[in-house]
Z-matrix of the N, CA and C atoms (Angstrom, degrees):
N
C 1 1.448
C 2 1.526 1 109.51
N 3 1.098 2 118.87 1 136.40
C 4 1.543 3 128.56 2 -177.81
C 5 1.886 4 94.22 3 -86.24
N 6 1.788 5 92.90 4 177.54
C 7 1.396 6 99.62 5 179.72
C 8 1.457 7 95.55 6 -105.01
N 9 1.755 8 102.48 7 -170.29
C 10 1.790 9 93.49 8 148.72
C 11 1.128 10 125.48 9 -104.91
N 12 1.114 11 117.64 10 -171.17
C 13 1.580 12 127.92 11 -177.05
C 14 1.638 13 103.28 12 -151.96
N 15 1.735 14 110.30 13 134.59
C 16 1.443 15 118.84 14 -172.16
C 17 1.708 16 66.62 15 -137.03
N 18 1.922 17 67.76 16 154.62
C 19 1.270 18 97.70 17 163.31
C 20 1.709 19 134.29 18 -154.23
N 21 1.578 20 105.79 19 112.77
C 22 1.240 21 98.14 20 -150.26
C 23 1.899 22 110.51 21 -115.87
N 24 1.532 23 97.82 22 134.77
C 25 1.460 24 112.41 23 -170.67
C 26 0.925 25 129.31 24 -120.47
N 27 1.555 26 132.94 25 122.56
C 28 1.325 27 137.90 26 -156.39
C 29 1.868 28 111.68 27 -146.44
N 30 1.305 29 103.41 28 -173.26
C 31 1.484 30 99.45 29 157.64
C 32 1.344 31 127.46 30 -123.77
N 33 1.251 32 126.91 31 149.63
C 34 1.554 33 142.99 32 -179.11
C 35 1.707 34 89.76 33 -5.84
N 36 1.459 35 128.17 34 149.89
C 37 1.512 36 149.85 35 -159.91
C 38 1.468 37 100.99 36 7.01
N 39 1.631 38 115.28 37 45.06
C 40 1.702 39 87.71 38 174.84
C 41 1.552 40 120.01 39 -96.60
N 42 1.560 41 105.65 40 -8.99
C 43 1.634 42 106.38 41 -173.96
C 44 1.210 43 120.17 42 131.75
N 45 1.617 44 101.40 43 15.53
C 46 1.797 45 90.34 44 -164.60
C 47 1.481 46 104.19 45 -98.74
N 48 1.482 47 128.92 46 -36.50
C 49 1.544 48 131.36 47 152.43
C 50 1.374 49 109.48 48 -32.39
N 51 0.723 50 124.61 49 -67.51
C 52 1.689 51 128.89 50 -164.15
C 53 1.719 52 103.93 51 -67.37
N 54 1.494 53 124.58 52 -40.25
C 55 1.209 54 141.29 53 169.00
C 56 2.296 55 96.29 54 -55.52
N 57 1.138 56 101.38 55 -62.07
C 58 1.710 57 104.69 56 -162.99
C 59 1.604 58 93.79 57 -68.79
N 60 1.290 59 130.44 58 -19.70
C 61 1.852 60 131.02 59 174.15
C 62 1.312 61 76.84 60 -52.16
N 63 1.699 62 106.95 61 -79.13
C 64 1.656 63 102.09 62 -111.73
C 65 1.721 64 93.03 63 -75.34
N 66 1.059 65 126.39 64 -13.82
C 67 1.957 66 135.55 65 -166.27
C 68 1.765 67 83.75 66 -64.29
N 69 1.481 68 115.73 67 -62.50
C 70 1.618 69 120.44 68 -176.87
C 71 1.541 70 121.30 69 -40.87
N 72 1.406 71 88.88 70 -59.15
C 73 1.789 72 114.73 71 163.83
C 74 1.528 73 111.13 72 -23.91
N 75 0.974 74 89.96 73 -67.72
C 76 1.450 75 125.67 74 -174.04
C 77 1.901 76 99.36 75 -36.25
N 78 1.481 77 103.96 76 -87.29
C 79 1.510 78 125.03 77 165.39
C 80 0.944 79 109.72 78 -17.92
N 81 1.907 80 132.11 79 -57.95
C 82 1.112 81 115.90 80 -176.42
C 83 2.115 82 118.24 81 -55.35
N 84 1.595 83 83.89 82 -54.97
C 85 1.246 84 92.24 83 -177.24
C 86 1.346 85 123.15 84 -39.74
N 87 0.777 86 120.33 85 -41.15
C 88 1.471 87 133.03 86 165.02
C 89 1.500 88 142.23 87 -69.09
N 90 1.617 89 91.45 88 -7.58
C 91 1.449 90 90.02 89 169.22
C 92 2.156 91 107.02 90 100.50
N 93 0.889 92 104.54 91 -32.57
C 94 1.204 93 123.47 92 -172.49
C 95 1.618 94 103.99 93 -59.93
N 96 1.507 95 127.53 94 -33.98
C 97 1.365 96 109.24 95 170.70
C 98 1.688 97 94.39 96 -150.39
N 99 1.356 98 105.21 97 165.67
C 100 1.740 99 103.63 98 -151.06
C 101 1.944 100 79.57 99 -110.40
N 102 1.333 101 119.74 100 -17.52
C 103 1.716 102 103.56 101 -169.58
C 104 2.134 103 85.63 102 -141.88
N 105 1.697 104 93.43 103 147.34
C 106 1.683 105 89.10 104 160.70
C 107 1.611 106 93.60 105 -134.38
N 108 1.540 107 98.60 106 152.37
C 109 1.196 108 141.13 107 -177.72
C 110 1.474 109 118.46 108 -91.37
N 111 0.930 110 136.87 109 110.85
C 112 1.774 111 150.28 110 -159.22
C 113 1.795 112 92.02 111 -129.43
N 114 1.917 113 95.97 112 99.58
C 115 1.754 114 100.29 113 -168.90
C 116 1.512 115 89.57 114 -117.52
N 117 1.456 116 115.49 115 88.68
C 118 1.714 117 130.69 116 154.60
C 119 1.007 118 106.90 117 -38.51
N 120 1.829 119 140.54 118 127.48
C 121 1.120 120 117.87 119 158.20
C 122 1.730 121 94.06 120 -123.99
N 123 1.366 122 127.15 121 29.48
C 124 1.639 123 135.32 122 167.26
C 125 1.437 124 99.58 123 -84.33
N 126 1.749 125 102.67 124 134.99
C 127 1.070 126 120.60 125 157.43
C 128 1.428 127 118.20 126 -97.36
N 129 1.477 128 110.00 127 133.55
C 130 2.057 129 89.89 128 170.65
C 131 1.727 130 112.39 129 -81.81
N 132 1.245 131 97.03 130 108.92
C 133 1.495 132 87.32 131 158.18
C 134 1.940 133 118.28 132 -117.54
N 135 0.690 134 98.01 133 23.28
C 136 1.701 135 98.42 134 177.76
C 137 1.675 136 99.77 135 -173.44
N 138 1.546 137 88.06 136 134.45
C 139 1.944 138 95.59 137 167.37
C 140 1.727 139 116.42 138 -32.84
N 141 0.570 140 152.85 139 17.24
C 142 1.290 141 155.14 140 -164.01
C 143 1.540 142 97.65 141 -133.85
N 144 1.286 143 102.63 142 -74.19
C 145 2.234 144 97.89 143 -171.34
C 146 1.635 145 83.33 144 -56.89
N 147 1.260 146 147.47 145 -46.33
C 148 1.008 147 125.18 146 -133.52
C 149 1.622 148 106.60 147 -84.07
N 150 1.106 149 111.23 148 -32.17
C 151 1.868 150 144.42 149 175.97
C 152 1.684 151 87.23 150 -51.09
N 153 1.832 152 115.14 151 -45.99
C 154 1.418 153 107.13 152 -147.93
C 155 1.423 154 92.83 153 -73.59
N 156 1.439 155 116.93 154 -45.85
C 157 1.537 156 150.33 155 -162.29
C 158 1.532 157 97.15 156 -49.49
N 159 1.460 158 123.07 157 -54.88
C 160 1.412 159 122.84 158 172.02
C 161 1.456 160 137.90 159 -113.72
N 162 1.983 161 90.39 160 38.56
C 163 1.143 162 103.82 161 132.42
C 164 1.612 163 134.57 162 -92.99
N 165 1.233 164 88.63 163 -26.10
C 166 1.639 165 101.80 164 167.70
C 167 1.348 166 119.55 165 -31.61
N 168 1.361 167 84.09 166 -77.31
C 169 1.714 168 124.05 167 -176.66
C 170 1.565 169 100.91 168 -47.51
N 171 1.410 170 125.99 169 -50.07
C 172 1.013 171 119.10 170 170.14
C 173 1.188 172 137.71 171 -67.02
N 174 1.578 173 122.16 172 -3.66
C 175 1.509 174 125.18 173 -162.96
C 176 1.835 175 98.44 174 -131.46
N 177 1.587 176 119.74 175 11.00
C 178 1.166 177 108.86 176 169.95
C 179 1.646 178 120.13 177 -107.47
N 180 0.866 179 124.29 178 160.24
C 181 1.714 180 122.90 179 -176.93
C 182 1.581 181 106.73 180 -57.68
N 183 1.194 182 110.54 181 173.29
C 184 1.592 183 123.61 182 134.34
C 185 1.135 184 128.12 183 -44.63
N 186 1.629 185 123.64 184 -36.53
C 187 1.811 186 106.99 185 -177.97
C 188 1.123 187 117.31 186 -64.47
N 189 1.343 188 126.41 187 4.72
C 190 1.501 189 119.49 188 -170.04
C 191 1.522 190 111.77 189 -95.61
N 192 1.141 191 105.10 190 140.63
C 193 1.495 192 118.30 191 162.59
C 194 1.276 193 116.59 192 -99.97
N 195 1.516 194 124.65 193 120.07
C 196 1.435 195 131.79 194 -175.53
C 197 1.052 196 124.95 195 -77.78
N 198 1.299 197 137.25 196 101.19
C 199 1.831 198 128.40 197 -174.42
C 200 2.016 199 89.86 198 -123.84
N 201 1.442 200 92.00 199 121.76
C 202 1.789 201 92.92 200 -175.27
C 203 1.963 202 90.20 201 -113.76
N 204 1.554 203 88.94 202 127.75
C 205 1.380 204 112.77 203 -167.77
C 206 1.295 205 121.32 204 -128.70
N 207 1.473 206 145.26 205 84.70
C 208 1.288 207 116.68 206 -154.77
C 209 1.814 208 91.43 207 -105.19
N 210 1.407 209 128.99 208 9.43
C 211 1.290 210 97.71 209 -165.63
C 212 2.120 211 97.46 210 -156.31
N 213 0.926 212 110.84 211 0.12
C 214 1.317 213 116.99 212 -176.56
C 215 1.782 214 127.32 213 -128.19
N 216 1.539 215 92.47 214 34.56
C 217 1.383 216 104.12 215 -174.04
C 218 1.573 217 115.94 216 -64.16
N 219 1.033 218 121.59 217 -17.25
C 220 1.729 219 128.38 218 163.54
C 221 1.823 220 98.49 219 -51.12
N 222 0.908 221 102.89 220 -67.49
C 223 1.157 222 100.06 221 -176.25
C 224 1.687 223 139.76 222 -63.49
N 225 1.599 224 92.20 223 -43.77
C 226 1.996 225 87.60 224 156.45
C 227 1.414 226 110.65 225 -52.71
N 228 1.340 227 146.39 226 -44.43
C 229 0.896 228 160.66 227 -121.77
C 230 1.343 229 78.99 228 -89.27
N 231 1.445 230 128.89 229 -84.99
C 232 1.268 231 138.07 230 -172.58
C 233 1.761 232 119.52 231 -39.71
N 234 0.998 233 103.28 232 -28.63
C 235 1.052 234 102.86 233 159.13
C 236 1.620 235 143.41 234 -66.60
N 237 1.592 236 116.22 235 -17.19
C 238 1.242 237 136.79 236 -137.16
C 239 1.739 238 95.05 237 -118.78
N 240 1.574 239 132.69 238 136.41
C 241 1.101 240 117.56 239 -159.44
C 242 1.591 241 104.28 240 -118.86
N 243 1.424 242 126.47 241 -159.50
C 244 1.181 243 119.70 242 167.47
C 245 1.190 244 129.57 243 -74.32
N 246 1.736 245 131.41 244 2.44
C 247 1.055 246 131.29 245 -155.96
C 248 2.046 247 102.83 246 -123.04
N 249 1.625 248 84.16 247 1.60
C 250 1.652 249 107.70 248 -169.58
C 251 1.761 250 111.12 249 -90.92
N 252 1.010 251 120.12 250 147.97
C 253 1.638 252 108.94 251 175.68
C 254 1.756 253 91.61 252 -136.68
N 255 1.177 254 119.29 253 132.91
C 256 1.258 255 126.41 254 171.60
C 257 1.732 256 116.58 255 -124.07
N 258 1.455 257 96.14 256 157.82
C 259 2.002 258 113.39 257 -165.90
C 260 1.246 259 72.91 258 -121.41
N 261 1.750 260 102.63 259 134.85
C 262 1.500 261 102.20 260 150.23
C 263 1.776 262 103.60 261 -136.96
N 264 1.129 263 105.80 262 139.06
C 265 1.844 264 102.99 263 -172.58
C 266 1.562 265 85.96 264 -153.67
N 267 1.147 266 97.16 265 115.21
C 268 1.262 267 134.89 266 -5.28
C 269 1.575 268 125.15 267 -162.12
N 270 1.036 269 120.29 268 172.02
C 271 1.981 270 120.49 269 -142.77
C 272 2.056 271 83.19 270 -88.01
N 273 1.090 272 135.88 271 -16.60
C 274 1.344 273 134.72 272 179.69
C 275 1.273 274 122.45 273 -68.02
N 276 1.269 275 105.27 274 -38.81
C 277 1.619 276 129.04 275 176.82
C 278 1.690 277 104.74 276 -76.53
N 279 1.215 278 100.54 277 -66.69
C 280 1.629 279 104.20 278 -179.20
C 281 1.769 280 102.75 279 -44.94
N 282 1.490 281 114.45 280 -58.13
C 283 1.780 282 98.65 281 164.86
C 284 1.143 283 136.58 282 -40.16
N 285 1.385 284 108.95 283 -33.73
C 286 1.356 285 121.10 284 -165.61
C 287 1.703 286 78.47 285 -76.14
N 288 1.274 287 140.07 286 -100.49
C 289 1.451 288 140.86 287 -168.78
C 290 1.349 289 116.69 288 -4.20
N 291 1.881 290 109.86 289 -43.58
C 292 1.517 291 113.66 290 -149.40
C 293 2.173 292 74.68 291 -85.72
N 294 1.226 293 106.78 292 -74.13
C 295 1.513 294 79.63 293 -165.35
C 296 1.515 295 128.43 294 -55.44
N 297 1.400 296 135.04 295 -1.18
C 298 1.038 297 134.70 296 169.18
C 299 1.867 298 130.40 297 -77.19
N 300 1.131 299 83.01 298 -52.35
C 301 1.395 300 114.10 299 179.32
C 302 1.935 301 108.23 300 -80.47
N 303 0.903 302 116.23 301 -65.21
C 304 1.411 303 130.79 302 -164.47
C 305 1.498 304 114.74 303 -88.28
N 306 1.833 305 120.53 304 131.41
C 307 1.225 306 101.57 305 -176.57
C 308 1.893 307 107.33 306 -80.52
N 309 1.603 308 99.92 307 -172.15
C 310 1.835 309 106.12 308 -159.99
C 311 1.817 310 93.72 309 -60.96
N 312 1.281 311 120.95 310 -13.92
C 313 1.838 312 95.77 311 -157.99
C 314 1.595 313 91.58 312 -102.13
N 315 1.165 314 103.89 313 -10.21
C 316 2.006 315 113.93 314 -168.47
C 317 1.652 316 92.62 315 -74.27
N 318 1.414 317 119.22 316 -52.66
C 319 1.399 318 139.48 317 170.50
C 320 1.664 319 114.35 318 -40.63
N 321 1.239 320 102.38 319 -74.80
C 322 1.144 321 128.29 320 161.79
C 323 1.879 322 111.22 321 -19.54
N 324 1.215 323 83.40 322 -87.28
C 325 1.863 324 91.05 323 173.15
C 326 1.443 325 130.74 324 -64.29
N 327 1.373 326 93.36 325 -14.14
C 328 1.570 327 92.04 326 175.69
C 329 1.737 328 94.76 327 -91.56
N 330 1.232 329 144.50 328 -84.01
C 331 1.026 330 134.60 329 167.55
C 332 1.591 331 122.11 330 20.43
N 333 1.577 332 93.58 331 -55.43
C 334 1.899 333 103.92 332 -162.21
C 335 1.816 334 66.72 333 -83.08
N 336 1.238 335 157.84 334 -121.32
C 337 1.170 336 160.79 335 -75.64
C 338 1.715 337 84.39 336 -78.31
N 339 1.352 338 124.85 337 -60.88
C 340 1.746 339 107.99 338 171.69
C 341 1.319 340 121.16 339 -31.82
N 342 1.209 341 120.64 340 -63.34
C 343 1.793 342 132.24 341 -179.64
C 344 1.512 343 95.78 342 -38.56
N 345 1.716 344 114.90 343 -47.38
C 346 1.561 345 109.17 344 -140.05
C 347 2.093 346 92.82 345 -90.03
N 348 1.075 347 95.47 346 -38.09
C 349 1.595 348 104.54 347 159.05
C 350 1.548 349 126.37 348 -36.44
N 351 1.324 350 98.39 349 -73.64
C 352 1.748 351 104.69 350 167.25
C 353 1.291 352 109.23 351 -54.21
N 354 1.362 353 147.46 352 -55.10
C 355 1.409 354 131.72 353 162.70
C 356 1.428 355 117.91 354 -21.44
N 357 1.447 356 99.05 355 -61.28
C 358 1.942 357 95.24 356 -156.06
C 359 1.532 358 94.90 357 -105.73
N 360 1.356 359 118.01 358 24.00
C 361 1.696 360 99.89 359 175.54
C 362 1.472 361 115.55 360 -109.20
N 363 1.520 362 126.14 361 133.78
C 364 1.397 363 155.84 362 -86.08
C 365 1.693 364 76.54 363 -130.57
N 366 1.262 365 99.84 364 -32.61
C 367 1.824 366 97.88 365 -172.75
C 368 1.329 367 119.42 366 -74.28
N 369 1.493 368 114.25 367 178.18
C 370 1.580 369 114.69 368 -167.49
C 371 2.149 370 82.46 369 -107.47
N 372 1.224 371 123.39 370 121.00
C 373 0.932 372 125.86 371 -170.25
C 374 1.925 373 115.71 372 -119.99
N 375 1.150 374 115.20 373 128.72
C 376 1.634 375 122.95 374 170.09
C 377 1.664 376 114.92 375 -115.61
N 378 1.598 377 111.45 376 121.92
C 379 0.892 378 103.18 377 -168.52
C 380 1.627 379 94.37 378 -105.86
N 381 1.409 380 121.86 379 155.58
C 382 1.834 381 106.00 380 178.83
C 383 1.709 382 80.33 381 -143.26
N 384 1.341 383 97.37 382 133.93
C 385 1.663 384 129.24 383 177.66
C 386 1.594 385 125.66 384 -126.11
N 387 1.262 386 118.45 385 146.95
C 388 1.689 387 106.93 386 168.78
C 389 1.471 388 99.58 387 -97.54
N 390 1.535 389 81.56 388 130.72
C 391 1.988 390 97.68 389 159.35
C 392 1.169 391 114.20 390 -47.57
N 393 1.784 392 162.62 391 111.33
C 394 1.327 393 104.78 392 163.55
C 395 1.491 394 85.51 393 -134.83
N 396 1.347 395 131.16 394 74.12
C 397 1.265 396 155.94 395 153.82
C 398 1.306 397 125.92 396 -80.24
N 399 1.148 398 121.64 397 -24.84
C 400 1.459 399 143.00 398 -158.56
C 401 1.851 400 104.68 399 -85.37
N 402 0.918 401 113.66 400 -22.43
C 403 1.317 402 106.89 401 -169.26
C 404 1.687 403 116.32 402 -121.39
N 405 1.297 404 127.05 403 -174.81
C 406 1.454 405 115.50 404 -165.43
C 407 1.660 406 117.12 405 -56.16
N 408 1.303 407 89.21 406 -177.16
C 409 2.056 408 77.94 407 175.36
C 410 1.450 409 92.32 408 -93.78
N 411 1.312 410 115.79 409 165.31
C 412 1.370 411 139.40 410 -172.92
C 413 1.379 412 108.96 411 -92.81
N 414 1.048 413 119.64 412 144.42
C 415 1.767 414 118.61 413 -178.26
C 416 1.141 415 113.47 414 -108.36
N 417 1.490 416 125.76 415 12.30
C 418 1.940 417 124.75 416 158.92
C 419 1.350 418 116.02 417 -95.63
N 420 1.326 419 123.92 418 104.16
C 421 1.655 420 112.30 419 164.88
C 422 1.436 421 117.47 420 -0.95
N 423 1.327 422 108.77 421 -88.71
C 424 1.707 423 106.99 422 -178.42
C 425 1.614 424 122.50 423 -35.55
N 426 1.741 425 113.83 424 -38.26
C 427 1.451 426 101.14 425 164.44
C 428 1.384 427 122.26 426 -82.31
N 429 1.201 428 129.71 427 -18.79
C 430 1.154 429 107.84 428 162.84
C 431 1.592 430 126.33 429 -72.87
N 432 0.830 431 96.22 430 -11.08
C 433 1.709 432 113.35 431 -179.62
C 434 1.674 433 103.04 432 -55.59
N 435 1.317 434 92.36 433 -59.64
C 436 1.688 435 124.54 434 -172.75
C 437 1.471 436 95.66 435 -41.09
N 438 1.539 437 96.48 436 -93.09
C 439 1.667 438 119.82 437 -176.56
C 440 1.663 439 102.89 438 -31.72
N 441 0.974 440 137.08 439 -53.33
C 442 1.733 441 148.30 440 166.01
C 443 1.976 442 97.58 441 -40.42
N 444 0.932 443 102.69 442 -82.46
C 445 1.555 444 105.45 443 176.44
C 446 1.011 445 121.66 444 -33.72
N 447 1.771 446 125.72 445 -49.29
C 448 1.519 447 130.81 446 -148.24
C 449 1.948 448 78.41 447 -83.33
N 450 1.051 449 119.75 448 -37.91
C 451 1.408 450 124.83 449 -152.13
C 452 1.644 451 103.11 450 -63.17
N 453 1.353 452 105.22 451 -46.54
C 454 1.274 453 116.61 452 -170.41
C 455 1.077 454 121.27 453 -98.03
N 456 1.892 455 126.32 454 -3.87
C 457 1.316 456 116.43 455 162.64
C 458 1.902 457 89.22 456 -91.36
N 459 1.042 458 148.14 457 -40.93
C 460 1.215 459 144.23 458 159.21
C 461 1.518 460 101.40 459 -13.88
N 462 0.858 461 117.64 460 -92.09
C 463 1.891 462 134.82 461 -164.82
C 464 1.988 463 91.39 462 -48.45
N 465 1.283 464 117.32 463 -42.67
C 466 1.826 465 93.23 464 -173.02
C 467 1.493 466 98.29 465 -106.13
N 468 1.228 467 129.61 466 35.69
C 469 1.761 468 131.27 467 125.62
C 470 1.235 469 133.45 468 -79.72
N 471 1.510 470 97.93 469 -50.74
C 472 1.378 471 113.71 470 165.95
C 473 1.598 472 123.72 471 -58.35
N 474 1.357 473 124.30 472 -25.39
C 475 1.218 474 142.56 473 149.79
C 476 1.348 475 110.02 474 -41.40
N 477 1.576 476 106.49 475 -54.21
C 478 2.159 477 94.04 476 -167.05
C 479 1.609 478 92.52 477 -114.02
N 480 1.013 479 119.41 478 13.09
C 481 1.776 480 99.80 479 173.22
C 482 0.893 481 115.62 480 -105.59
N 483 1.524 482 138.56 481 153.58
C 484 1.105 483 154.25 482 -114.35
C 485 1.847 484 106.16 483 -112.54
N 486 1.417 485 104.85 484 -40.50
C 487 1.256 486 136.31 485 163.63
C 488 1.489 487 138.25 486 -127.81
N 489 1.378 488 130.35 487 112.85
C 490 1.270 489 131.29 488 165.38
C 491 1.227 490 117.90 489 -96.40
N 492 1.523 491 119.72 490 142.79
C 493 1.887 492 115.79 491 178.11
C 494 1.760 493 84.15 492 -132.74
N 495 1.144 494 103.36 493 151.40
C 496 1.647 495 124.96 494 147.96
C 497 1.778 496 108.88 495 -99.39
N 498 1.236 497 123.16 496 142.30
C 499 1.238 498 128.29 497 -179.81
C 500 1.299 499 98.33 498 -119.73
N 501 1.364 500 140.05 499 136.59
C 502 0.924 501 156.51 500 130.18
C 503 1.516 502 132.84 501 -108.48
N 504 1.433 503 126.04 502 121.68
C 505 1.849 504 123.25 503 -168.61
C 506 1.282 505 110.68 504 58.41
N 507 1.352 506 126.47 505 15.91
C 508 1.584 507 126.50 506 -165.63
C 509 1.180 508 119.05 507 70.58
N 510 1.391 509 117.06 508 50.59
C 511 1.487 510 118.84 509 -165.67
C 512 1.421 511 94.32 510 -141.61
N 513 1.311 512 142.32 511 119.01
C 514 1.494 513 127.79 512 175.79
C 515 1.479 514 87.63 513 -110.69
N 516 2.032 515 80.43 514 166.45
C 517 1.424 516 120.14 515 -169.19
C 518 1.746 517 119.31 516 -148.76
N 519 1.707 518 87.14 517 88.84
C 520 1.856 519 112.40 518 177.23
C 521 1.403 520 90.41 519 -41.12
N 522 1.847 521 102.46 520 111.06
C 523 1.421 522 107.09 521 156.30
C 524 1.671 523 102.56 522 -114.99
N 525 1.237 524 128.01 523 -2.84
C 526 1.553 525 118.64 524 154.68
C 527 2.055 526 97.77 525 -149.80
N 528 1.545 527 85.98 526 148.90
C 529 1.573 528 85.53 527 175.49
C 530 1.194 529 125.30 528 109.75
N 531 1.353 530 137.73 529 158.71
C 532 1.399 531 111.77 530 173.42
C 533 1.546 532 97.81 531 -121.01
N 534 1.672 533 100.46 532 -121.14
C 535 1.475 534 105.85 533 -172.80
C 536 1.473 535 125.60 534 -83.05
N 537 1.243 536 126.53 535 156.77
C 538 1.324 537 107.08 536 -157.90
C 539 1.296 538 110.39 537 -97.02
């Protein structure tokens, strides 16, 4: 038996971290998973991510277990069982790495091994992403690159997960799925 996988998308402070806590939260409470998983994939590189980084850190409970990941989420994944519920925030950052860091076929293949992960992984899984489709096109190669990417690993999650929300003001909006 597979787990599920939601996946929830918003923009920069709109609610979707705090939205993917409390859904996990939730799981425990209920019996639904015995451990949750808190999968960082931010690096600090400037006072600012780092400010963002421990606010995080500062605004989540104790149930969490910290695994900081910016580039090998196929693989935590595999690790993680049915009795496991994992946060991962977030799939924007991890892009940002894969095109920076990683050449196109390294990207490429790791990508398909995420997709192929979330299929067969056993865990109860939340994925939290920034929208950032919504606004003009960008006039640097690399951002359009980005915005192109975020769009289209977006659309083949949303394809196999169980649940999608848009968050806006802290308000989500079931665009597949019902109640959890």
């Amino acid at each position: 038996m597979t787990g599920r996988v939601e996946l929830i998308l918003g923009g920069a402070r709109s609610g979707k971290s705090r939205l993917g806590e409390q859904r996990a939260e939730r799981w425990l409470r209920d019996g639904k998973v015995a451990r949750l998983f808190y999968v960082a994939t931010a690096r600090p590189g400037d006072e600012e991510m780092t400010a963002r980084i421990a606010h995080h850190q500062a605004t989540r409970t104790s149930h969490w277990q910290l695994i900081e990941e910016p580039w090998a989420l196929d693989q935590v994944l595999s690790t993680l069982g049915p009795d496991d519920g994992v946060l991962i925030d977030c799939l924007t950052l991890w892009l940002t790495t894969a095109l920076c860091d990683y050449s196109d076929s390294a990207f490429q293949n790791k990508r398909a091994a995420l997709l192929s992960a979330l299929k067969s992984s056993h865990a109860q899984v939340i994925l939290i992403s920034n929208e950032v489709g919504h606004g003009i096109v960008p006039l640097g190669e690399l951002s359009r690159r980005f915005v192109d990417e975020a769009g289209w690993l977006h659309q083949d999650i949303a394809a196999l997960a169980d649940k999608v929300d848009f968050v806006m003001a802290g308000l989500p909006l079931t665009l597949k799925g019902g109640e959890i």
